[in-house]
N, C-alpha and C positions, 0 to 999 in steps of 0.2 A: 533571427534568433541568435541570442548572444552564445556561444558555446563556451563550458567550463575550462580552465585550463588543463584538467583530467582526461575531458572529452576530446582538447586536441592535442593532447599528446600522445595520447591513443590512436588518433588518427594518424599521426604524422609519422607514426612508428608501424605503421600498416597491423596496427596489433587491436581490433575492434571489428565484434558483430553487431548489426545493429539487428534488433529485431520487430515483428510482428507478434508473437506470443512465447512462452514459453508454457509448456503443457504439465499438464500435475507431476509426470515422470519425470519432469527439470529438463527435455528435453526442447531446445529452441529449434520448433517450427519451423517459420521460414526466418531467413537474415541475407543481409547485404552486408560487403566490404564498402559500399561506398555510401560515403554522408551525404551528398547529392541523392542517393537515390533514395537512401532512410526518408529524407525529407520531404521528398515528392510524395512517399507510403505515407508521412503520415509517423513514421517510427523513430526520429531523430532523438526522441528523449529516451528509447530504448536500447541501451547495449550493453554488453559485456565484453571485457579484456581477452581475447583470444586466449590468454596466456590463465583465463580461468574458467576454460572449456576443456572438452576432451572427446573423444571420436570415440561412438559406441557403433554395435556394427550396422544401425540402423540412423545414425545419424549425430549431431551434433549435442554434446549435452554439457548440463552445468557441471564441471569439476567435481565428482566423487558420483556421482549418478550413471555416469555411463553404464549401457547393459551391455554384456558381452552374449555374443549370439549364440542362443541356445544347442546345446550338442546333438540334437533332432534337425533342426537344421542341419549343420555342418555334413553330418551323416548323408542326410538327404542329397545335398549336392554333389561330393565325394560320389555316389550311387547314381547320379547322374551322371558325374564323370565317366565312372566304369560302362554303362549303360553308350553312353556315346562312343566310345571306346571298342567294348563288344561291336557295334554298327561295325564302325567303318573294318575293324578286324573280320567280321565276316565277311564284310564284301570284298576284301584284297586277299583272301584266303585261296590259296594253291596250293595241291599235292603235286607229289612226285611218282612218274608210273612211268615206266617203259622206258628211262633215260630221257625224259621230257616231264614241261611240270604242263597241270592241267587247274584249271579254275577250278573253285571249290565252291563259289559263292552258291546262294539261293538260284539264281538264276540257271548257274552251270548245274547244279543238280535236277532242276525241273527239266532241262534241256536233256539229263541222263535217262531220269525216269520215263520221259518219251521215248527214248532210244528202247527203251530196256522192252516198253511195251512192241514195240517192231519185231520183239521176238518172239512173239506170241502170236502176234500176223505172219507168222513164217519165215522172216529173214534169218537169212544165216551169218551174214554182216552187218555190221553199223560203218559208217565214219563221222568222226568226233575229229573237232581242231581243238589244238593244246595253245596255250596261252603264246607260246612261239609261232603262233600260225603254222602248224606241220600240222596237215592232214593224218588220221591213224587209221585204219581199218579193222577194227576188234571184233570177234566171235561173242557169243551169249556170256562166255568164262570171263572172258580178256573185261570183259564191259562192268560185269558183277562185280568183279576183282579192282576197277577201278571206283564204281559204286560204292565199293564199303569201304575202300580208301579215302573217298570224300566224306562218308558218313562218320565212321570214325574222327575225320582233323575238327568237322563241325562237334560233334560230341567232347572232344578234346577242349576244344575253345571253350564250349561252355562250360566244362567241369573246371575251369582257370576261371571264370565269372564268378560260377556258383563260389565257389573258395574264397575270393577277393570278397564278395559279399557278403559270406557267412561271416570272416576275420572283420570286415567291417561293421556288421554289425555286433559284434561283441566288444565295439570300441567301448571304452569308458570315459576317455578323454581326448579332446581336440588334439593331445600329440599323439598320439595312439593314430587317430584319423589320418594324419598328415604323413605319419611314416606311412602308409598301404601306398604302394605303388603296385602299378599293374603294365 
């Protein structure tokens, strides 16, 4: 196939999609840079000048058509972000008691509330290791007092979510979205 002198100066300027369709949105489906492979599809007599396309955030589109990504999304990810964010903050979460710091995460608290029930079975001690590995030997008080030291920093963390989230959702515009940092 003989190609236009349009066609290959388009090529030769790396500035050409070639397509399989373009969809009612004016957004082009699938495309190739390469005229070899148009060819082989089937789609050699199909393309547009790169230079009169435009990146919408779901893909390639004809020049004035691009859709910019709904603000429901953007939100959405943004809340994903926080959400991933709270994780890994809960899980590296440590207080500070007794001049040693102690884990705070879920696990260190299940580990607590075991403890805590030991005094209920009679013990008059615990010992708990602190994120430094130093062994502690704490009474019913010593253990409580660190208990609601944890419950509190978790409580803390999340009232910094819930707020990131509320403020987040009262975005109204993608730059609104993008300033929240957390």
């Amino acid at each position: 196939m003989e190609k236009s002198e349009e066609l290959q100066n388009l090529i030769n300027n790396n500035n050409v999609y070639f397509y399989d369709k373009i969809s009612e949105d004016k957004r082009i489906v699938q495309f190739t840079e390469s005229y070899e492979v148009a060819e082989q599809l089937g789609w050699a007599d199909n393309y547009v000048a790169i230079s009169e396309t435009e990146e919408g955030y779901d893909g390639v589109y004809l020049k004035g058509y691009a859709v910019e990504k709904p603000l429901s999304i953007s939100i959405d990810e943004k809340h994903a972000e926080f959400k991933n964010q709270l994780k890994k903050r809960r899980e590296s979460l440590k207080v500070s008691y007794n001049n040693d710091l102690f884990d705070a995460n879920e696990s260190a608290q299940n580990n607590m509330n075991a403890l805590m029930g030991l005094f209920n079975l009679g013990a008059k001690t615990v010992q708990i290791r602190s994120s430094n590995e130093a062994t502690h030997t704490l009474n019913q008080e010593q253990c409580t007092e660190l208990s609601l030291i944890m419950v509190n920093a978790v409580q803390d963390l999340y009232s910094q979510y819930w707020n990131i989230k509320d403020a987040l959702y009262k975005c109204e515009t993608l730059e609104e979205i993008e300033k929240l940092d957390w």
